[in-house]
C-alpha positions, 0 to 999 in steps of 0.5 A: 888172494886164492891159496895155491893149488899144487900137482904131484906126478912122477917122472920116469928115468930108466928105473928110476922114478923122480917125485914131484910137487909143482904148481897146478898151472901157470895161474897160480900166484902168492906174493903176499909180502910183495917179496916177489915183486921188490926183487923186480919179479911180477905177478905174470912171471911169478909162476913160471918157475912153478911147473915143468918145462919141456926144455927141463925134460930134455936137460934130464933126459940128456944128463941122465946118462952123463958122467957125473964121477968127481965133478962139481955140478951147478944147475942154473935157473933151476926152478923146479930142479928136476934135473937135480933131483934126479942127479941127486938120485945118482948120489951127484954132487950138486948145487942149485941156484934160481933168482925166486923166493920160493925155489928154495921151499919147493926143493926141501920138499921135493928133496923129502918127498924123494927121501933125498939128501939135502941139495945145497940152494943159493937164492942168487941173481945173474948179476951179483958180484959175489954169490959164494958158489964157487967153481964147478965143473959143470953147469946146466941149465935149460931155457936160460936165455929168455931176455935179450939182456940175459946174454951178458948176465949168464954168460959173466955168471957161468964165466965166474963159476967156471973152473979152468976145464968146464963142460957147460950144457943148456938147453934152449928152446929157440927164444931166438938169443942163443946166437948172441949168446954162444958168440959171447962164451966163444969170446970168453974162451969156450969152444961150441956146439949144438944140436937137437935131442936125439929121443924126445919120446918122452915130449908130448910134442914136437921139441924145436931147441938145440942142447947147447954145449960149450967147453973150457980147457985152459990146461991145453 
């Protein structure tokens, strides 16, 4: 088995710039104690998580600016959590979760290499009955919704890991699951919206997504 080859970029913000370490390309793979593969997880998919998306881009870009004062944040799926790092930048309180083995290791690295605080990881699946995250404020997100049966996994998980008034933002790429998706979060009590990015200048290509939205108040 070939060693991985990595790339290292850096990511503007504003003035603020993200430093990151990512797989080169989505040819690279290493399960050698098949870990990957006994949580159901194949070689074609193993390296998905390993590289930047324009979807994660676009998540960045958006909660760049939000307003992250006393909330409780979970990014979802994180992968190379570049979201986080960069809210982690803006002395945020976030929590990172993702279903593959090596999330985790990338994150230290990553959260060293930007000299940041430690990002609290949970390795946990969409399915598991108790993941010990607790309840957030917000949850974030972006191309979540890859599997038709990802619809009823995500929408219980957030459901679960939402407090009683929580803003939920994901950023979709248009995968064609999104519908059944808001359909079911409106079933659970949330209210819904969407639309495209305002400023992609940052993509090297058109960017055919919504930024999905979806809020719960249970205090009105």
């Amino acid at each position: 088995m070939k060693p991985l080859r990595y790339r290292y970029r850096t990511i503007e913000f504003g003035n603020s710039d993200v430093h990151i370490c990512t797989l080169r390309d989505r040819q690279q793979f290493s399960d050698e104690n098949d870990v990957a593969a006994n949580l159901g997880i194949s070689s074609a998919n193993w390296p998905l998580f390993g590289v930047i998306w324009d979807s994660s881009k676009v998540l960045a870009n958006f909660m760049f600016e939000y307003e992250i004062n006393d909330k409780r944040i979970l990014e979802v799926g994180c992968g190379m959590a570049l979201t986080s790092l960069m809210l982690n930048q803006r002395n945020a309180d976030i929590t990172t979760t993702d279903y593959h083995p090596e999330v985790e290791r990338f994150l230290l690295d990553n959260v060293m290499l930007n000299k940041g605080r430690k990002i609290p990881f949970v390795r946990t699946g969409w399915g598991d009955a108790d993941s010990g995250l607790g309840e957030f404020d917000v949850i974030i997100g972006s191309d979540l919704l890859y599997e038709s049966e990802h619809v009823e996994l995500l929408s219980e998980f957030i459901h679960q890991h939402a407090k009683s008034t929580c803003d939920i933002i994901i950023v979709d790429p248009g995968r064609g699951n999104h519908a059944r998706f808001s359909k079911k979060m409106v079933k659970l009590g949330y209210a819904h919206s969407q639309g495209e990015p305002e400023n992609v200048s940052y993509l090297t290509k058109p960017f055919k997504g919504q930024i999905l939205r979806y809020q719960r108040n249970m205090r009105n």
